[in-house]
Structures are given as structure tokens and as C-alpha cells.
C-alpha positions in Angstrom: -47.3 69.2 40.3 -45.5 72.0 42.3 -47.4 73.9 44.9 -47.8 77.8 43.7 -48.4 80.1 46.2 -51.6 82.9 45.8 -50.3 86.5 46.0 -53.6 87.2 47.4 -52.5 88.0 50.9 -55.4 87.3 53.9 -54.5 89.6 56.0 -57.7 89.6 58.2 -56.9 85.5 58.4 -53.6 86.8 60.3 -54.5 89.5 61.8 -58.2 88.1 63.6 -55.6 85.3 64.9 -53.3 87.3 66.3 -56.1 89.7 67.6 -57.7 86.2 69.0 -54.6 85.5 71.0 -53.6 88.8 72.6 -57.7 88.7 74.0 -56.9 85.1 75.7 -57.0 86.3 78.8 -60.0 88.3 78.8 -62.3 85.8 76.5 -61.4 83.2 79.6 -62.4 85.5 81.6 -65.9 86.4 79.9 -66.6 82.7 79.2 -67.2 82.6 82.9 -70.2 84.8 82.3 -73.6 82.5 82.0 -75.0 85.0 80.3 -72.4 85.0 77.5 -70.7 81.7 77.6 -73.1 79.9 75.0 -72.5 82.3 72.3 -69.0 82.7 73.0 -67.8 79.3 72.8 -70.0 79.0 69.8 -68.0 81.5 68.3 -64.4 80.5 69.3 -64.5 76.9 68.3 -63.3 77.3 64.6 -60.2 79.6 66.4 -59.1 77.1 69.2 -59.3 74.3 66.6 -57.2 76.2 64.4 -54.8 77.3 67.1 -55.0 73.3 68.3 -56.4 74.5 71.5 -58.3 71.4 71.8 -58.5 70.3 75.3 -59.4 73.9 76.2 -62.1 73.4 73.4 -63.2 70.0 74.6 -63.7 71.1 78.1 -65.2 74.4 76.7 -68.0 73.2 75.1 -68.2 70.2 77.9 -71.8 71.7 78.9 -73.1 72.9 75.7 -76.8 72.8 75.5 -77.3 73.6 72.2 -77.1 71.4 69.1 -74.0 73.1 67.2 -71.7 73.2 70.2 -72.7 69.7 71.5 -71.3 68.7 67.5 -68.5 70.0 67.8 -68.1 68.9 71.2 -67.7 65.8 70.1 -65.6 66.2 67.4 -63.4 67.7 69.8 -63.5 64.9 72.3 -62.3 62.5 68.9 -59.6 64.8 68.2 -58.0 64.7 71.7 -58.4 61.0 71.8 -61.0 60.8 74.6 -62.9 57.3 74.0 -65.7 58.4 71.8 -68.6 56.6 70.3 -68.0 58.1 66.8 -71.5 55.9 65.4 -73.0 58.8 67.4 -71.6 62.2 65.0 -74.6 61.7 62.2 -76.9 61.6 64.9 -75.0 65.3 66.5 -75.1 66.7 63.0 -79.0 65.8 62.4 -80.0 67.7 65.2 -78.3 70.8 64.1 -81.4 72.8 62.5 -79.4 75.7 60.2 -78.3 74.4 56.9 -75.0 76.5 57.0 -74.1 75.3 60.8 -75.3 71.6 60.2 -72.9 71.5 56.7 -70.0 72.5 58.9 -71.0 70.7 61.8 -70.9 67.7 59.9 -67.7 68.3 58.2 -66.1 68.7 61.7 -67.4 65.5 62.8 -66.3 63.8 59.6 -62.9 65.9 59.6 -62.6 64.2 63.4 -64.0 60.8 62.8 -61.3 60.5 59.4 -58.7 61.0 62.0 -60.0 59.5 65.4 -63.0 57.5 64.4 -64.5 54.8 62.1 -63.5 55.5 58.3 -67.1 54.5 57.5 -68.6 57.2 59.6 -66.1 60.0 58.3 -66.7 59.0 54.6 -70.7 59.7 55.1 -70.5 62.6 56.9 -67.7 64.0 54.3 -70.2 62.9 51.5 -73.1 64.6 53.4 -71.5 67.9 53.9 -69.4 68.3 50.8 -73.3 67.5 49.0 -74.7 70.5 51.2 -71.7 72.8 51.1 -72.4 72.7 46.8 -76.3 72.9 47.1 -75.7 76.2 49.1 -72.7 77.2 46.9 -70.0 77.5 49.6 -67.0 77.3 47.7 -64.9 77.4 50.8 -66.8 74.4 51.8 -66.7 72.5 49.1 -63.0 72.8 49.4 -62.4 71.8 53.0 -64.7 68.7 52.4 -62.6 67.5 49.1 -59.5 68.2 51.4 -60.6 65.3 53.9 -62.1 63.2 51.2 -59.1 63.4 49.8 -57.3 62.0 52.3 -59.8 59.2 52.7 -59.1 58.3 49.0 -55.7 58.0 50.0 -56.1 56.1 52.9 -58.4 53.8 50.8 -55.5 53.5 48.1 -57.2 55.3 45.3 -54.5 57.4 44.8 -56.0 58.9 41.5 -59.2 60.4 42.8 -57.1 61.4 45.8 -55.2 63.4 43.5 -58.1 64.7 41.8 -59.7 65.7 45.3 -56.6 67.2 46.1 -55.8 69.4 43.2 -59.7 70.8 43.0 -59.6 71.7 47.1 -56.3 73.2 46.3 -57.4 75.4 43.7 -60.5 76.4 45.6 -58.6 77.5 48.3 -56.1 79.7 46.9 -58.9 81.2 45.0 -60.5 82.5 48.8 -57.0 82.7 49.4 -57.4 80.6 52.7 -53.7 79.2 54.4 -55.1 76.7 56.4 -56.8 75.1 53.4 -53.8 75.6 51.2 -51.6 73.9 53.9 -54.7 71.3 54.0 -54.6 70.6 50.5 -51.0 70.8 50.0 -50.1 68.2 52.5 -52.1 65.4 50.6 -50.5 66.4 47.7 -47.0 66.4 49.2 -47.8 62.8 50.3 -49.1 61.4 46.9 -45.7 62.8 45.5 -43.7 61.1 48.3 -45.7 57.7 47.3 -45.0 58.4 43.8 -41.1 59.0 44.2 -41.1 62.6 43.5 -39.4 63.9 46.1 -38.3 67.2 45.0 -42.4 67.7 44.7 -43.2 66.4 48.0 -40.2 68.2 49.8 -41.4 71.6 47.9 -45.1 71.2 48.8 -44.5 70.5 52.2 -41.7 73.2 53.2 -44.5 75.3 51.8 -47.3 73.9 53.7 -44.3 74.9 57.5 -44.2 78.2 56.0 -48.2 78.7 55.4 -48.8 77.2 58.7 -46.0 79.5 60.2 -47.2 82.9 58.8 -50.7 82.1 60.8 -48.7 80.4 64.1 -50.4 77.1 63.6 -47.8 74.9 65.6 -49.5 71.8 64.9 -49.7 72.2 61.4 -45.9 73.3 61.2 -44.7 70.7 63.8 -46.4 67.6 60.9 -44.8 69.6 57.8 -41.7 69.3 59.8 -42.0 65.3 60.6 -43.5 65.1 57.0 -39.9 66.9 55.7 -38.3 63.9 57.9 -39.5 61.7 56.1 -38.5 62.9 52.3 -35.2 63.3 53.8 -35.8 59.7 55.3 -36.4 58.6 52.0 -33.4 59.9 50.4 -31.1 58.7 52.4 -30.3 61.1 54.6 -30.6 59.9 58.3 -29.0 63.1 59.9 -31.2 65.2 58.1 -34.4 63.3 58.7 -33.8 62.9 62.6 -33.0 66.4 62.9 -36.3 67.0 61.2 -38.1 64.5 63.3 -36.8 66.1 66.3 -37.9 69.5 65.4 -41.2 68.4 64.9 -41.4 66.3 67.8 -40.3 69.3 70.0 -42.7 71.8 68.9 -45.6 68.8 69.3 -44.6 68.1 73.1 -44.5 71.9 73.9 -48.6 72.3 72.4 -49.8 69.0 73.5 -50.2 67.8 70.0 -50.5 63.9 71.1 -50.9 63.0 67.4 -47.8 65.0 66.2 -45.8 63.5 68.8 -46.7 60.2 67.0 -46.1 61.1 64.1 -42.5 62.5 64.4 -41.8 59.8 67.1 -42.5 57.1 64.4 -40.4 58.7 62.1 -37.6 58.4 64.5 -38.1 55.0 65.1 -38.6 54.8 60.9 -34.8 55.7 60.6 -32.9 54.2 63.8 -34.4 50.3 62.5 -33.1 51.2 59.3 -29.3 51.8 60.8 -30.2 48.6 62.7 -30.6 50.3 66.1 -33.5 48.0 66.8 -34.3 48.2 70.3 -34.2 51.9 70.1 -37.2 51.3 67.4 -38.8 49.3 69.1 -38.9 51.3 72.3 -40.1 54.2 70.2 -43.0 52.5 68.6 -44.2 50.0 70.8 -46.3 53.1 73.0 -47.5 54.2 70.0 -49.2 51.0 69.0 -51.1 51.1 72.2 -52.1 54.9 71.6 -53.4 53.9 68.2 -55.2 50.9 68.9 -57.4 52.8 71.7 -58.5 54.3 68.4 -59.0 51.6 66.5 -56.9 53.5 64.2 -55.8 50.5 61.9 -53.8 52.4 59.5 -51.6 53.9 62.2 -51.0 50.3 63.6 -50.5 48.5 60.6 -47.7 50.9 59.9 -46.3 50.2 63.3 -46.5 46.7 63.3 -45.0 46.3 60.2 -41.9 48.2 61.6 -41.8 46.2 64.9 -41.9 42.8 62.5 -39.0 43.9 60.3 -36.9 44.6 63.4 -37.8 41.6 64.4 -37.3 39.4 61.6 -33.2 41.5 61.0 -32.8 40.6 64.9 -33.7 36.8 63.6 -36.8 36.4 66.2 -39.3 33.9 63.5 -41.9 33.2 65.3 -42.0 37.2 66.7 -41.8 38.3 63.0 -44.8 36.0 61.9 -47.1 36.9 64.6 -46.2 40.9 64.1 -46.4 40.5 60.2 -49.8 38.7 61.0 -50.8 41.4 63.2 -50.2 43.6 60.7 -51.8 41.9 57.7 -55.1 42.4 59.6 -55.0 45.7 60.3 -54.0 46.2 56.9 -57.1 44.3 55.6 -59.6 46.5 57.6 -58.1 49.6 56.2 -59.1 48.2 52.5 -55.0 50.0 52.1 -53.9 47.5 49.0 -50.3 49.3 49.9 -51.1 48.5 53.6 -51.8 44.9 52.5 -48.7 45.1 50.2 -46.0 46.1 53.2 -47.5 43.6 55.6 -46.8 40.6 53.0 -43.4 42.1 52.5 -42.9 41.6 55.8 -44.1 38.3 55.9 -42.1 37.4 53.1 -39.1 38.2 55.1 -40.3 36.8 58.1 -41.0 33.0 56.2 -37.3 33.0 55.2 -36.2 33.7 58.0 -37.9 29.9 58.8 -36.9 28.5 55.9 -39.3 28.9 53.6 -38.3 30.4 50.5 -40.9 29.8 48.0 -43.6 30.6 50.0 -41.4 34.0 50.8 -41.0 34.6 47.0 -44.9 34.2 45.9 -45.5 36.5 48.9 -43.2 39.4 47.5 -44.9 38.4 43.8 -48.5 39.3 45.5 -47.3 42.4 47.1 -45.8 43.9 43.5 -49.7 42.8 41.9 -50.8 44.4 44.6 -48.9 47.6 44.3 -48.6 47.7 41.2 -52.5 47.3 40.6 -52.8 50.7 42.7 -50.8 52.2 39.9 -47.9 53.4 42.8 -45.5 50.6 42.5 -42.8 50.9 44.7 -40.6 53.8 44.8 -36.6 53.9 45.1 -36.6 55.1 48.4 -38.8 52.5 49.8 -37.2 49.2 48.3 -35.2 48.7 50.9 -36.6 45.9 52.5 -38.1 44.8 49.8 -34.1 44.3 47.8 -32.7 42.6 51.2 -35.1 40.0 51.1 -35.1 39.4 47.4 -31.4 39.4 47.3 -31.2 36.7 50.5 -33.8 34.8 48.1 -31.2 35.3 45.3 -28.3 34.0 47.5 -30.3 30.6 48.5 -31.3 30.1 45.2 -27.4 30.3 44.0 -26.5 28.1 47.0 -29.2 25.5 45.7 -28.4 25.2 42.0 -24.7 25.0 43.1 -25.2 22.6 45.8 -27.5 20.4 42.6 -24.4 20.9 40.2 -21.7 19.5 42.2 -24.7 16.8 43.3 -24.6 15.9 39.4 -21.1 16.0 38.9 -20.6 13.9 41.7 -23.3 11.6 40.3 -21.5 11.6 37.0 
């Protein structure tokens, strides 16, 4: 499915932004007024999250007294990686008394906890809110929450209600015509193409989701369609393109203070130097961000990376650092409830038990991870085989060596 753009055009969406950001200076100013800071910041949280403003938000709403700001205080605090007990968002939401406000307080907090949080906690707010956001008929609301459960489906593996999440939030949005939930929407659909193979759909939804997020001057949005770009061009083989990509995004991350962009591009990078066997540059890349994500106990993040850090290990011919990585990895993996996840990590550990001499148990590992995969309905695409067909064909080369080394044994014998 190819992304269509809505001829609807939002100007007001543009044009309250750009109003927004000329008045900087003097809403800084007025939120030093007691008398109007409540209100205010109130009012501007939806704009500096959009702008991804969010330290200034964070610190912001740092003293909010009431019930909606404190909520989305917290979200905040998530999103900008500050340790945050994230058990605590239902709690936040349940004490916000309008129906309206306590919907979107809770999709905020669910929206934050999805990225930032426990998976668990994001799932029940996302339930909750997209529940209310129907019983009061908000159809924008309804959108945004399908948007994040649809990346929770994902997440989860269920790639087919992801989709369906994805194409309903999708339609929703261009029907109110909204660019930030087009871009929303659009990016999980770029990504189940990507998993699917189809590239040309995932490079088309998300050079539309740069320019959706450009026409509003949404950096962070443009700086992860960028990285996400990388990686199609990753993916077909094109390592000048992809690093180029990479780079842009990473740039335009490190200039807005967008930690979680940075990651992202930054892994990307690291993504297509251990695949020209610049291992050490990989490593260097990744090992930071394994530490940023695991003060998150964000296990999808770090199953990713470790499974990266344990191939360039096993092609550097380091077992044991291979095993333990792979292991690592096969954990995180687990706690995701990712089959795919689950499925790289064993590929991983296939390669790293050859690499100690253990073909057969290497070869029933690979045969899991293709159940596995395939059991998800997303077996694995072209572009992705690549460890995969290095270790099957070392497998293939032993098991040639064997037979050969058992017929000249027989004729020997004979």
C-alpha cells in the first residue's frame, strides 16, 4: 500500500506553528507571570511536544499543581529519558477529572510509556484512551491512539493487526487532514513494508512522512524519516546512500537535542560499517547506545544492539564473546514477546556455536528461527539474509568437508 497524500491543505496546522515560534520570546517571558503561567503551559504542551521542545516542556511544567499538567509532566520526563517510574502514569491520568483532558492525558502517557516505559503500562493506557476517545466520538483521537497501538502490535510481532491499526489511523487522519498524524501513521506503515521486503513502499511512505514533517518544521520527525530512508537504502545495498542518510539524520538530531534520534541514526551507522566488516567502528558506535537503552529498560532497543555487537563478534572469531552477546540478546528478546526479536538473536547464536564447533546445534538453531519467522507470516526478506546465507553456507562447506573426508575414509577402507 502506497501512502496518498490529502489535498486538504491545514493551513491553520502551519500557520499556528509558525505563529507559535515567532511569539517564543514573549510566551518565555509571560510564563514568568504567576498569574498566568498555569494556563499557559497548559496550553503550550501539545506545541513544544510537537516542536520536540521537550526539556523546555519538562522543566515547564516541573511545578505544575494541577492534574493535567502534572500528566503530562510526566510523560515529558519519559520522553527525555529522565528515570521515571512509569507504573505511576494510570495513577496521573485517574486524577485528571475532564473526560476530554483525561483521554488525552492518557494517550500522552501511553504514547511516552510505548517509547520510554514499560510496554504493559503503555498498552493499558492506549486501550483506555483509544476506549474513551470512541465513547466521546473524537475521531482525531481515535486515530492518534491506533497510531501508537499500532506500533505496539508491531513491537509485539503481530504484524497483521499492526497493519490494520495502521491503515484505519491513517485514513482518519487524512480525513481531519492532520500532518503529524499522517507522518504518525505513515511511518508504521513504511516499516511493516520494510519488514515485508517492499522497499519501493517503504522508501515512498517514508520520503513522504520528511516531507509532511518538513512542511510543519518538525525536525525530529524529519531527522527519523531520514535515518528510516538509511535504512531502505541499507537494505538494498547501498552503503554510500544509507550513511549519507544516516548522517543527515544524525545531524539534524544533535542540533535539536533529539537523544532518541541520535540513536537511531547512530545505530544505523554502526548497522552498515559491521556489514563492510569495519567492526570496531560498530562496535564503538553501539556500545553507548546499549547503555542509553538499558537505563530504559528498553529491551527492544537492546536486543537489536546486542545482536549487532554479537555478529561482529562472532566475524572477528571471539566465541565465547559471541555466545554471551547472543545470550544477552536472546533475553531481551524474550521480554519483548518480538518472535522476530527471538528469531535474530538465535541467528546469532547459530553463528556464534559454529564458530565453536558445533554445527548441528548451529543448524536446528537457524531451523527454529525460520519457524519462528515464518510463524509471524514475515519470513525473511532479501535484504536481511545476509547473515543468515553466511552461516548457512559455512554450514554447507563443513558439511561438504565431512562427507568428503567419509568418502575417501571408505575408499581407503575398501
Amino acid at each position: 500500500m502506497r501512502p496518498t497524500r490529502t489535498d486538504r491543505p491545514l493551513v491553520s496546522q502551519k500557520s499556528t506553528l509558525r505563529r507559535l515560534d515567532t511569539e517564543t520570546g514573549n510566551l518565555r517571558h509571560a510564563l514568568g507571570d504567576d498569574r498566568l503561567a498555569p494556563r499557559l503551559t497548559r496550553a503550550l504542551t501539545w506545541y513544544w511536544f510537537l516542536r520536540g521542545r521537550l526539556t523546555e516542556a519538562r522543566r515547564a511544567t516541573a511545578a505544575a499543581s494541577e492534574a493535567v499538567t502534572a500528566a503530562w509532566h510526566a510523560g515529558f520526563r519519559l520522553l527525555t529519558g529522565e528515570p521515571t517510574d512509569s507504573h505511576a502514569a494510570p495513577y496521573l491520568r485517574d486524577a485528571v477529572t475532564d473526560p476530554r483532558e483525561r483521554a488525552m492525558a492518557g494517550w500522552f502517557l501511553g504514547y511516552a510509556a510505548t517509547r520510554f516505559g514499560e510496554m504493559p503500562v503503555g498498552e493499558t493506557l492506549i486501550g483506555t484512551a483509544l476506549a474513551e476517545f470512541t465513547d466521546l466520538d473524537d475521531r482525531w483521537g481515535v486515530a492518534a491512539a491506533l497510531s501508537v497501538r499500532a506500533v505496539q502490535r508491531h513491537v509485539r510481532g503481530d504484524l497483521n493487526e499492526s497493519t490494520v491499526d495502521a491503515r484505519r489511523s491513517r485514513a482518519l487522519f487524512d480525513e481531519t487532514g492532520d500532518r503529524w498524524g499522517q507522518v504518525q501513521a505513515g511511518a508504521v506503515l513504511g516499516r511493516l513494508s520494510e519488514i515485508a521486503g517492499d522497499y519501493p513502499a517503504a522508501t515512498a511512505w517514508h520520503r513522504e512522512g520528511a516531507e509532511l514533517a518538513e512542511e510543519l518544521g518538525l525536525r525530529p520527525e524529519v531527522s527519523t524519516r531520514w535515518s528510516e530512508l538509511g535504512r531502505i537504502a541499507l537494505l538494498e545495498g547501498d552503503h554510500i546512500r544509507a550513511d549519507e542518510l544516516h548522517e543527515r539524520g544524525r545531524a539534524l538530531a544533535a542540533e535539536h537535542g533529539d537523544t532518541a534520534g541520535q540513536e537511531f541514526a547512530e545505530v544505523g551507522l554502526a548497522l552498515s560499517a559491521r556489514r563492510r566488516g569495519r567492526f570496531t567502528e560498530a562496535e564503538t558506535l553501539l556500545r553507548p547506545w546499549l547503555t542509553w537503552n538499558r537505563q530504559f529498560e528498553a529491551d527492544n532497543g537492546a536486543a537489536l544492539i546486542l545482536a549487532e555487537l554479537g555478529f561482529a563478534a562472532e566475524q572477528r572469531g571471539d566465541a565465547e564473546a559471541a555466545l554471551d552477546l547472543h545470550a544477552q540478546g536472546l533475553a531481551a528478546a524474550q521480554r519483548t514477546g518480538d518472535p522476530r526479536a527471538v528469531a535474530l538473536a538465535m541467528e546469532g547464536l547459530a553463528g556464534a556455536h559454529l564458530l565453536t564447533g558445533q554445527p548441528q546445534r548451529a543448524n536446528d538453531l537457524l531451523h527454529a528461527a525460520t519457524r519462528l519467522r515464518e510463524s509471524t507470516g514475515a519470513p525473511l526478506p532479501p535484504g536481511e539474509r545476509g547473515d543468515v546465507d553466511r552461516i548457512q553456507a559455512t554450514l554447507h562447506i563443513l558439511k561438504d568437508t565431512a562427507q568428503q573426508s567419509a568418502d575417501h575414509e571408505l575408499q581407503e577402507y575398501r
